[in-house]
PyMOL Python script that loads the backbone (N, CA, C, O; Angstrom):
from pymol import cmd

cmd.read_pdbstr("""\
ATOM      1  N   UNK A   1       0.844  -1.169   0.000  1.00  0.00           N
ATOM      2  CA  UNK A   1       0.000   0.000   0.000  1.00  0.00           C
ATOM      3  C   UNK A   1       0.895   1.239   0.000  1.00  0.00           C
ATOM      4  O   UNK A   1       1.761   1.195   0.874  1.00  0.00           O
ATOM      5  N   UNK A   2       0.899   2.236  -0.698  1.00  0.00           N
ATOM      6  CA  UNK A   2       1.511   3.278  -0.858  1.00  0.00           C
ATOM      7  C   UNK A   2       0.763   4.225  -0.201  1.00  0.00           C
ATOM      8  O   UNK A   2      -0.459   4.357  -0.273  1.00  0.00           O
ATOM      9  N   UNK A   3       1.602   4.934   0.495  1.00  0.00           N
ATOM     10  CA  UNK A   3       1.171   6.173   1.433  1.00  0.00           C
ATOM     11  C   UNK A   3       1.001   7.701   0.697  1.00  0.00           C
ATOM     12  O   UNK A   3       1.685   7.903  -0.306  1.00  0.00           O
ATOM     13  N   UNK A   4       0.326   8.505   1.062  1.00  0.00           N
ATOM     14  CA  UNK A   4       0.544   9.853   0.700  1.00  0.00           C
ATOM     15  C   UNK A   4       1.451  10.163   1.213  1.00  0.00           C
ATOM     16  O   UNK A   4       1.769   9.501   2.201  1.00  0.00           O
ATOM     17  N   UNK A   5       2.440  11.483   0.745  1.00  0.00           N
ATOM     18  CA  UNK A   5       3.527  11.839   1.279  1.00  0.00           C
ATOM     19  C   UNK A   5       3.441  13.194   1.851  1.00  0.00           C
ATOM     20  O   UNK A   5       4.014  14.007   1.126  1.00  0.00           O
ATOM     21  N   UNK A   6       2.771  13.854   3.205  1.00  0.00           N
ATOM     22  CA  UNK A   6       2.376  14.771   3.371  1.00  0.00           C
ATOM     23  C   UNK A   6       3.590  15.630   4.021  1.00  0.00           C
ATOM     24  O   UNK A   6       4.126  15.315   5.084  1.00  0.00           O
ATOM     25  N   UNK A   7       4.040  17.026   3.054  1.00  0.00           N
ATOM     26  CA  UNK A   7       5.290  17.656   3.499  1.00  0.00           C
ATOM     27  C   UNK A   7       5.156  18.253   4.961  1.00  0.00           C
ATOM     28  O   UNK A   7       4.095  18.267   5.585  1.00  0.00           O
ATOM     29  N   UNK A   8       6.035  18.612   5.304  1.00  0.00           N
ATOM     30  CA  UNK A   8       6.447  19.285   7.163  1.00  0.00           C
ATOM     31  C   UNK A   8       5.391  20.270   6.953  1.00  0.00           C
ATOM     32  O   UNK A   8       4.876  20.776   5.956  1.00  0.00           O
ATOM     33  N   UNK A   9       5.218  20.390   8.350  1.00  0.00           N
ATOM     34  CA  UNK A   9       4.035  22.145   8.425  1.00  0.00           C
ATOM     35  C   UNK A   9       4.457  23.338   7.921  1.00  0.00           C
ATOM     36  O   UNK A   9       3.742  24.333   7.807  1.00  0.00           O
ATOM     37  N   UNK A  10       6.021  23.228   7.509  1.00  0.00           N
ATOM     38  CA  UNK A  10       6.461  24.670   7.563  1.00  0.00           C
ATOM     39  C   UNK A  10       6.353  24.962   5.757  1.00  0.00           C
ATOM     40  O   UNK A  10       5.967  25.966   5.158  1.00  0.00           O
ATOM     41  N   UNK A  11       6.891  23.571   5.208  1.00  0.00           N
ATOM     42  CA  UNK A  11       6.804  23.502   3.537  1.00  0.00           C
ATOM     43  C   UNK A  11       5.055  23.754   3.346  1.00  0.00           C
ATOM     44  O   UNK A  11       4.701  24.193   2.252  1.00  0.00           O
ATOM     45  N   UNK A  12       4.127  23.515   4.257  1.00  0.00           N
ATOM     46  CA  UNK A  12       2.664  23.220   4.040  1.00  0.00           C
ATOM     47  C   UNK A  12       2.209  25.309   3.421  1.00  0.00           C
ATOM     48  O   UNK A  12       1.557  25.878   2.545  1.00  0.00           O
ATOM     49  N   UNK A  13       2.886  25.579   4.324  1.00  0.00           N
ATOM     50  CA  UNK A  13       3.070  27.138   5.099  1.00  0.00           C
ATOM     51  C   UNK A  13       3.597  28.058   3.681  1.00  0.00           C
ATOM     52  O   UNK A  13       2.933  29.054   3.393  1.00  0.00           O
ATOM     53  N   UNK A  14       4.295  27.845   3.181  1.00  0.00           N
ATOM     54  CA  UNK A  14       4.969  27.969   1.683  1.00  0.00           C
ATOM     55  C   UNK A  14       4.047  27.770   0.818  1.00  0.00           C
ATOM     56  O   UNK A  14       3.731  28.762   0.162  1.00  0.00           O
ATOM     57  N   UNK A  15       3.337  26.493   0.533  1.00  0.00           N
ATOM     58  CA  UNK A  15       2.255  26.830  -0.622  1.00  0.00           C
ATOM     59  C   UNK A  15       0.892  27.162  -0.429  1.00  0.00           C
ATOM     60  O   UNK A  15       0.113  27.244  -1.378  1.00  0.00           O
ATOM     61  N   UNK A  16       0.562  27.355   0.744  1.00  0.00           N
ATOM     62  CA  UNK A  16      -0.754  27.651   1.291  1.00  0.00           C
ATOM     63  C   UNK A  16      -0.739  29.176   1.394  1.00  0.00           C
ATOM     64  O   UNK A  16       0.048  29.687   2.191  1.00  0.00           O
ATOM     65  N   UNK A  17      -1.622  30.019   0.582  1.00  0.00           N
ATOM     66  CA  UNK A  17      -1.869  31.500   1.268  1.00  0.00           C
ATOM     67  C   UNK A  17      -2.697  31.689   2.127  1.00  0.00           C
ATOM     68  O   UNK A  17      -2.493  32.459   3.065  1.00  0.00           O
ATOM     69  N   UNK A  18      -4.047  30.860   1.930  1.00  0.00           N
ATOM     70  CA  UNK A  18      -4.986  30.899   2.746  1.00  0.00           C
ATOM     71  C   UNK A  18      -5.190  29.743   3.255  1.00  0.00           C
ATOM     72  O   UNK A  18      -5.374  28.787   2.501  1.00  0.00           O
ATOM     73  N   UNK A  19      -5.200  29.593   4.569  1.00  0.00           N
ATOM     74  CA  UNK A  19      -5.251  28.137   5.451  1.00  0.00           C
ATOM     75  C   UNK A  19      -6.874  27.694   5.018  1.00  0.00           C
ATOM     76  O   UNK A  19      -7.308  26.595   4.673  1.00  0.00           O
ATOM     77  N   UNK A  20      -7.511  28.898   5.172  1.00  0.00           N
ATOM     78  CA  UNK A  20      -9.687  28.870   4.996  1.00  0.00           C
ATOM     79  C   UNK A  20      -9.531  27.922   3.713  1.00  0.00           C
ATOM     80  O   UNK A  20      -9.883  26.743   3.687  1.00  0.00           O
ATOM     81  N   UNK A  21      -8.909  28.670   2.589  1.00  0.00           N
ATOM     82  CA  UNK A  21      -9.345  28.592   1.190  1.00  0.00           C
ATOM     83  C   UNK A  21      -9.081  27.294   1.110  1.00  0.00           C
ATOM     84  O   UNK A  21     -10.075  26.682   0.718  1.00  0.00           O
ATOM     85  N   UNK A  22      -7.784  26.336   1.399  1.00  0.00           N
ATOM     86  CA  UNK A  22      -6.906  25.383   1.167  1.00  0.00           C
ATOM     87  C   UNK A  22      -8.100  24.335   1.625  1.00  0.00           C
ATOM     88  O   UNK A  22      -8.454  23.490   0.804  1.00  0.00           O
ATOM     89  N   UNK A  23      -8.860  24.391   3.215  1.00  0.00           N
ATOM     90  CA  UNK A  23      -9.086  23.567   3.622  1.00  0.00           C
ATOM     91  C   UNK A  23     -10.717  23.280   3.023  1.00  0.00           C
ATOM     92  O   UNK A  23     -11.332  22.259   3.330  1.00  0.00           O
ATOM     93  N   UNK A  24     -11.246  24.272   2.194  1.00  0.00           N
ATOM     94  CA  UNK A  24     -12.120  24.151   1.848  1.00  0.00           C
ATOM     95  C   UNK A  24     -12.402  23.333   0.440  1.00  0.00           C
ATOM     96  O   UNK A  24     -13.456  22.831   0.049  1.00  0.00           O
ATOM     97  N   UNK A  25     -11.239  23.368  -0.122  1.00  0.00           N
ATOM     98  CA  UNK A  25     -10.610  22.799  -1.418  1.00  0.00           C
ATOM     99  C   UNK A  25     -10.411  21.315  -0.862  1.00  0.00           C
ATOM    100  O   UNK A  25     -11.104  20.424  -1.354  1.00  0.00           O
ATOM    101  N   UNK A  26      -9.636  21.063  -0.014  1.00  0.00           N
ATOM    102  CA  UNK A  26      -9.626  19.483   0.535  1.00  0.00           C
ATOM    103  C   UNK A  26     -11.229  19.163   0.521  1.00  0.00           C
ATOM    104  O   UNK A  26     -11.814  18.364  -0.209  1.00  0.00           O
ATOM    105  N   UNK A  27     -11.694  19.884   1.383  1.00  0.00           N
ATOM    106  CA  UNK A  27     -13.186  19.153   1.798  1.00  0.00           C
ATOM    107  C   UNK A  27     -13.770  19.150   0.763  1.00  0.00           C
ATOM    108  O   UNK A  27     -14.474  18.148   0.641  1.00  0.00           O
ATOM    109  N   UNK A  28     -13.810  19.973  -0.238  1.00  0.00           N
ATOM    110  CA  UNK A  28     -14.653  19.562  -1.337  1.00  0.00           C
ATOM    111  C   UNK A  28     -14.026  18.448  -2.551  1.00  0.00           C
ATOM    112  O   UNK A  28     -14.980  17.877  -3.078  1.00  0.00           O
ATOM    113  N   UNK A  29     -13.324  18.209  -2.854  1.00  0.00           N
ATOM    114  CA  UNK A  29     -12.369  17.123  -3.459  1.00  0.00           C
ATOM    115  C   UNK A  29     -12.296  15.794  -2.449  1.00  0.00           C
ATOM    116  O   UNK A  29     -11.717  14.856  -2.998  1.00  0.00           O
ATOM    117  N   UNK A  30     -12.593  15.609  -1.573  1.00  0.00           N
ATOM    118  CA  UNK A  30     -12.734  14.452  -0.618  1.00  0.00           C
ATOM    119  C   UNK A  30     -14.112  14.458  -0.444  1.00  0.00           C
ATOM    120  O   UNK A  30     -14.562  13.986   0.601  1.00  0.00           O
ATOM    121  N   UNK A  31     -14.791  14.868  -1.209  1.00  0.00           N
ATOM    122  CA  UNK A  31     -16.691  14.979  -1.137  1.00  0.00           C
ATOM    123  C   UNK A  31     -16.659  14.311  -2.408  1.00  0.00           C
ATOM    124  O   UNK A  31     -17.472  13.404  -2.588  1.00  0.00           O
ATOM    125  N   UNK A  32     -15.826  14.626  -3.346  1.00  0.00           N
ATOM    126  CA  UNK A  32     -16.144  14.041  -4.651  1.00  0.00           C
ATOM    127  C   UNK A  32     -15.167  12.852  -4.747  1.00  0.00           C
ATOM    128  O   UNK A  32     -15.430  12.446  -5.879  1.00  0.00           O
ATOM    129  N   UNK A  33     -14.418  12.222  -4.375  1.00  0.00           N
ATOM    130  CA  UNK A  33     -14.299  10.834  -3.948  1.00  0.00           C
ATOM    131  C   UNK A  33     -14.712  10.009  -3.250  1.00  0.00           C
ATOM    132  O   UNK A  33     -14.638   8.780  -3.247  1.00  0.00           O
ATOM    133  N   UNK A  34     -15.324  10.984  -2.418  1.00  0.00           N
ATOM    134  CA  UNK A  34     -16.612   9.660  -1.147  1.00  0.00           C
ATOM    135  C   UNK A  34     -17.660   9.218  -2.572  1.00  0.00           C
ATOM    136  O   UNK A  34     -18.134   8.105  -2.803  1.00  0.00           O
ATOM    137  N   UNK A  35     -17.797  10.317  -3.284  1.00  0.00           N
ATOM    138  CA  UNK A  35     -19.209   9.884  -4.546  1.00  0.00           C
ATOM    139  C   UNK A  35     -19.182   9.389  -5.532  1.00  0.00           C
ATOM    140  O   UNK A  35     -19.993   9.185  -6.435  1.00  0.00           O
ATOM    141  N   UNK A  36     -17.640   9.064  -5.247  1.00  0.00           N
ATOM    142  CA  UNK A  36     -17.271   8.371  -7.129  1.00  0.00           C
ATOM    143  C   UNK A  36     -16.312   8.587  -7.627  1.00  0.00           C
ATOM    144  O   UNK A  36     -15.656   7.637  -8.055  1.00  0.00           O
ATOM    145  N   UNK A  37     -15.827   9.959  -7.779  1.00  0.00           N
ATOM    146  CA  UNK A  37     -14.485  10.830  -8.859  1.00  0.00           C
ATOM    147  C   UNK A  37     -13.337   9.730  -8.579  1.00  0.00           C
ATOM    148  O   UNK A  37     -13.197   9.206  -7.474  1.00  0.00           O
ATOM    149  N   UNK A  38     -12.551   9.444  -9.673  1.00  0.00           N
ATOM    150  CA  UNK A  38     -11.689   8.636  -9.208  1.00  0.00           C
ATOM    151  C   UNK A  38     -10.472   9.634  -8.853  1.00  0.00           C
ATOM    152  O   UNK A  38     -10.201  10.783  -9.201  1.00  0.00           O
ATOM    153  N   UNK A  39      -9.816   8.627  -7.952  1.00  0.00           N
ATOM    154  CA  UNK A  39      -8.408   9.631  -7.662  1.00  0.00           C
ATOM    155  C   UNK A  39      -7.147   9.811  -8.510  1.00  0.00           C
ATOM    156  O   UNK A  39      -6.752   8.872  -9.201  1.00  0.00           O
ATOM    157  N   UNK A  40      -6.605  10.792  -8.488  1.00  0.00           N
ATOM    158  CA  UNK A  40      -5.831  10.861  -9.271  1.00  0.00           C
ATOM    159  C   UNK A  40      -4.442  10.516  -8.888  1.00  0.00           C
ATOM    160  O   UNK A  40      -3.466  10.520  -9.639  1.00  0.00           O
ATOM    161  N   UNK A  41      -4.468  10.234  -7.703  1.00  0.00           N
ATOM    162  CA  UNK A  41      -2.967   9.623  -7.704  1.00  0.00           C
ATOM    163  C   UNK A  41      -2.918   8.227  -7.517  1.00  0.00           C
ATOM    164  O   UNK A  41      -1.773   7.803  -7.363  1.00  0.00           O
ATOM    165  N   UNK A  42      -4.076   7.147  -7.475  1.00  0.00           N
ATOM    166  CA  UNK A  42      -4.157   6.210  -7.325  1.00  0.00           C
ATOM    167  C   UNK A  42      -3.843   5.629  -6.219  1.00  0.00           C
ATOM    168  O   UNK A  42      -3.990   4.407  -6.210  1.00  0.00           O
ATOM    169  N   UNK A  43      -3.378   6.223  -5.093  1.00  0.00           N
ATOM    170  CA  UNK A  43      -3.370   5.516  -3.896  1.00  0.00           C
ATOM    171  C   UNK A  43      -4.383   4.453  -3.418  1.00  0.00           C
ATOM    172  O   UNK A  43      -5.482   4.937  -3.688  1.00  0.00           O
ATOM    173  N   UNK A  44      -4.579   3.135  -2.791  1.00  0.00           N
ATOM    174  CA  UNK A  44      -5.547   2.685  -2.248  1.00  0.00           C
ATOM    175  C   UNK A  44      -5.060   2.520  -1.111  1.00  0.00           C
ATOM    176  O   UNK A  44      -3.882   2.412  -0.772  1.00  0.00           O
ATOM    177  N   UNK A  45      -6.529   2.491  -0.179  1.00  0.00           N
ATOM    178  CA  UNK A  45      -6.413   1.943   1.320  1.00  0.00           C
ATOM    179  C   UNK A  45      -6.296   2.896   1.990  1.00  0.00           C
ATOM    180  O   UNK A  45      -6.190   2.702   3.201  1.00  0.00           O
ATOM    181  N   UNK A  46      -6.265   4.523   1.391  1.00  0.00           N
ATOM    182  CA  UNK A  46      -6.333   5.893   2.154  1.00  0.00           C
ATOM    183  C   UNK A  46      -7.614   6.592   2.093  1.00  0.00           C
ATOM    184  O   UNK A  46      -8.311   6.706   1.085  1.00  0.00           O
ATOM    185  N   UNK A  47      -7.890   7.095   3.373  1.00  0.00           N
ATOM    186  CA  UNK A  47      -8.987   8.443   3.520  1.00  0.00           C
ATOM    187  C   UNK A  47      -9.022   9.096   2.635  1.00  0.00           C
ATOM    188  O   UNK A  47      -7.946   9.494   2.189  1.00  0.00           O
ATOM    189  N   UNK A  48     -10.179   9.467   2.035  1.00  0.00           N
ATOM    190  CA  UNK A  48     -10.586  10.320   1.035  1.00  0.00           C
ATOM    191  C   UNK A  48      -9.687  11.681   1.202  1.00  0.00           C
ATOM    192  O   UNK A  48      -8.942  12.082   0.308  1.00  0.00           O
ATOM    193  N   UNK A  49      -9.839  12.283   2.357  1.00  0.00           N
ATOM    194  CA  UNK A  49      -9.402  13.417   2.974  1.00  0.00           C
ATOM    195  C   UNK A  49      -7.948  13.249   3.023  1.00  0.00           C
ATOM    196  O   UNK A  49      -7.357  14.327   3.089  1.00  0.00           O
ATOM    197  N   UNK A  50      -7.281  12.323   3.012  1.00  0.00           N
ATOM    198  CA  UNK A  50      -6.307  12.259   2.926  1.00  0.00           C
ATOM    199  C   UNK A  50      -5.436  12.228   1.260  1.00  0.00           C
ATOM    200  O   UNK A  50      -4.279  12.536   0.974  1.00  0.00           O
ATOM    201  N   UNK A  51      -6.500  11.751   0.458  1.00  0.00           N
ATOM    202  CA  UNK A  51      -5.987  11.238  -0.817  1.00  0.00           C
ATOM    203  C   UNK A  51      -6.045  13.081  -1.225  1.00  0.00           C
ATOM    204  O   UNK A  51      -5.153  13.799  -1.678  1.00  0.00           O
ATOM    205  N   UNK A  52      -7.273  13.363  -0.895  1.00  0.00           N
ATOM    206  CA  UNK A  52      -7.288  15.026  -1.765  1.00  0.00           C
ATOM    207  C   UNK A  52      -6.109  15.749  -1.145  1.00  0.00           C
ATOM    208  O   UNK A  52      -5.219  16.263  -1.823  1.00  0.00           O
ATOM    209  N   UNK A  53      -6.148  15.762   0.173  1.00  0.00           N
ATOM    210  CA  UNK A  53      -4.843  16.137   0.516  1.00  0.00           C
ATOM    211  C   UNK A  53      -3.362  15.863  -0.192  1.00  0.00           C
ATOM    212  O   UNK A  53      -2.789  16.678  -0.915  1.00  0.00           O
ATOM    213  N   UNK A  54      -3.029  14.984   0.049  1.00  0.00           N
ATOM    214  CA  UNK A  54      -2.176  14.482  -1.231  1.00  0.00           C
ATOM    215  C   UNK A  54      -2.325  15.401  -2.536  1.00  0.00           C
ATOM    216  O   UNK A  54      -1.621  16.376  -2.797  1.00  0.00           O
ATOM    217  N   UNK A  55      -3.422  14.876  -3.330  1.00  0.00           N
ATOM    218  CA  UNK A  55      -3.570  14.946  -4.495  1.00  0.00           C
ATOM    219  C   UNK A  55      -3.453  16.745  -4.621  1.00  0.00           C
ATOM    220  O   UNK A  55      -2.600  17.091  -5.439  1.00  0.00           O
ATOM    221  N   UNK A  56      -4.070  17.707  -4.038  1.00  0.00           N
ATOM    222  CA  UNK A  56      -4.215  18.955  -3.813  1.00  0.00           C
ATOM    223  C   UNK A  56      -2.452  19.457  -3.990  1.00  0.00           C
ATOM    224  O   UNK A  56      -1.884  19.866  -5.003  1.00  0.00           O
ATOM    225  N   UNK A  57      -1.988  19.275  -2.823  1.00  0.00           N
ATOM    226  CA  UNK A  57      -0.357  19.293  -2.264  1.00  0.00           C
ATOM    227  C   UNK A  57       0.370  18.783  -3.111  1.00  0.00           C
ATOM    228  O   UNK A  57       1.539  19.066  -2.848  1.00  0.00           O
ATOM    229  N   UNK A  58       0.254  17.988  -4.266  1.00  0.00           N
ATOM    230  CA  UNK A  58       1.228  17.527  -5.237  1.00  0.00           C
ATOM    231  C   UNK A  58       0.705  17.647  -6.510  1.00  0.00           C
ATOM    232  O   UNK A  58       0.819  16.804  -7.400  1.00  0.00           O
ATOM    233  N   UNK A  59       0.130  18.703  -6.585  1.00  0.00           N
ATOM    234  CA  UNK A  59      -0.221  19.609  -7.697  1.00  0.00           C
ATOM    235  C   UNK A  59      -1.136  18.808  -9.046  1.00  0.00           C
ATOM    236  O   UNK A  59      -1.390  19.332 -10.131  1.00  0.00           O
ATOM    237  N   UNK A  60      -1.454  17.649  -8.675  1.00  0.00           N
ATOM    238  CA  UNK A  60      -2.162  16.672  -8.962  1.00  0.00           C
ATOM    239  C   UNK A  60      -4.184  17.499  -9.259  1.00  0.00           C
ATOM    240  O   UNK A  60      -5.019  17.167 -10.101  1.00  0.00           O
ATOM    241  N   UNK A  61      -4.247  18.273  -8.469  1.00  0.00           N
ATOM    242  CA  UNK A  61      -5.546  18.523  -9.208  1.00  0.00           C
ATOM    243  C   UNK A  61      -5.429  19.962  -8.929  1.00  0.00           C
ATOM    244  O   UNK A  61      -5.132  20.280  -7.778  1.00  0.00           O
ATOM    245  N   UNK A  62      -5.570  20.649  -9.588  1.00  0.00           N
ATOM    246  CA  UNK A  62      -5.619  22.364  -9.132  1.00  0.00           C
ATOM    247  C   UNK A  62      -6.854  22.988  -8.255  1.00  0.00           C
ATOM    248  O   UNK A  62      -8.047  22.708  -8.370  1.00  0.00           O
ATOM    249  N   UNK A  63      -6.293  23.833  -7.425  1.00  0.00           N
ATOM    250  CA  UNK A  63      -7.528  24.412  -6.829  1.00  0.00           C
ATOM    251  C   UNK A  63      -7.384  25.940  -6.591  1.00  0.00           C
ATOM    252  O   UNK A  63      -6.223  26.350  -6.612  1.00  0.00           O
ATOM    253  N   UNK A  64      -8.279  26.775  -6.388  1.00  0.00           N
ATOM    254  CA  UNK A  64      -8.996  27.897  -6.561  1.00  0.00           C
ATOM    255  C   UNK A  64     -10.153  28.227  -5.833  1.00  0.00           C
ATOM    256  O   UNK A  64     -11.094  27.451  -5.664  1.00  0.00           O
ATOM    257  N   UNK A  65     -10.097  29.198  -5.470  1.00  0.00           N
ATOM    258  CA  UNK A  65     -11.183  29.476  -5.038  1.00  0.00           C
ATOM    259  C   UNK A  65     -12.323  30.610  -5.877  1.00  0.00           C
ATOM    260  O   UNK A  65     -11.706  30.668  -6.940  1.00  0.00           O
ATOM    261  N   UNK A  66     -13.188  31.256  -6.029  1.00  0.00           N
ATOM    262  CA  UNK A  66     -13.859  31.928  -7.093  1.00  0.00           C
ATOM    263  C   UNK A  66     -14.268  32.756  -6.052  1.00  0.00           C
ATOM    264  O   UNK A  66     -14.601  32.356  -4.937  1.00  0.00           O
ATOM    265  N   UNK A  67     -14.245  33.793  -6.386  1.00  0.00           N
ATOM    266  CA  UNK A  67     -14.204  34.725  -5.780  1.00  0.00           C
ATOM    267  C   UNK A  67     -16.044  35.272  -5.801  1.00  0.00           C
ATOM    268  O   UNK A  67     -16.839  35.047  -6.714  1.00  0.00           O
ATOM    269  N   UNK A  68     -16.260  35.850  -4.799  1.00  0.00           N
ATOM    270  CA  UNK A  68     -17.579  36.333  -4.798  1.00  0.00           C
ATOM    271  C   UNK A  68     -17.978  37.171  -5.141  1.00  0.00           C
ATOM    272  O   UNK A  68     -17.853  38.053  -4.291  1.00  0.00           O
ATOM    273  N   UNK A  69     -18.522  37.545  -6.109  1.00  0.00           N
ATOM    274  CA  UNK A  69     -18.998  38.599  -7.362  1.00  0.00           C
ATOM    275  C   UNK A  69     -19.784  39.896  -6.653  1.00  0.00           C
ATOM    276  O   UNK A  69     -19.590  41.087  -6.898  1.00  0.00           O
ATOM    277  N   UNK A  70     -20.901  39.206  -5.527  1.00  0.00           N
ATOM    278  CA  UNK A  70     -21.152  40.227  -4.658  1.00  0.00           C
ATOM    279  C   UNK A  70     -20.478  40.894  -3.624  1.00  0.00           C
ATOM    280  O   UNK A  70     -21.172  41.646  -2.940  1.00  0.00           O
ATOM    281  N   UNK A  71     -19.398  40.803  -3.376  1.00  0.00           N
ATOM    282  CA  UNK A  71     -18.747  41.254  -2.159  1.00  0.00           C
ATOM    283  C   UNK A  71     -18.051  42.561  -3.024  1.00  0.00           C
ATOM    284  O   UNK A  71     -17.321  43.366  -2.446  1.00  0.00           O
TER     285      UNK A  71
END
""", "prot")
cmd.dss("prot")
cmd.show_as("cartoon", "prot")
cmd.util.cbc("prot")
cmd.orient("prot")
């Protein structure tokens, strides 16, 4: 079984601007593997939340946030 390889807190700290934005991007990418999406790094035997993690952090799926048109 191959593990995700999740970098130190401080490398985490480096590609993260927004801790909010980041974690909202996990949770929604680990919503769409609980429902089906297959993963893209192929890990098995890991938490959803963990695989997006991964997958997020190793540039494996891009994320963004969209900004709110009314604000």
């Amino acid at each position: 079984m191959k593990r995700t390889e999740i970098p130190p807190h401080e490398e985490l700290m480096h590609k993260i601007k927004n801790k909010y934005e980041f974690i909202l991007a996990v949770s929604k990418r680990a919503r769409m593997l609980v429902e089906g999406a297959p993963a893209a790094e192929g890990i098995e035997g890991v938490k959803p939340t963990t695989k997006a993690l991964g997958e997020i952090l190793n540039g494996k799926i891009p994320w963004t946030i969209k900004e709110d048109p009314d604000r």
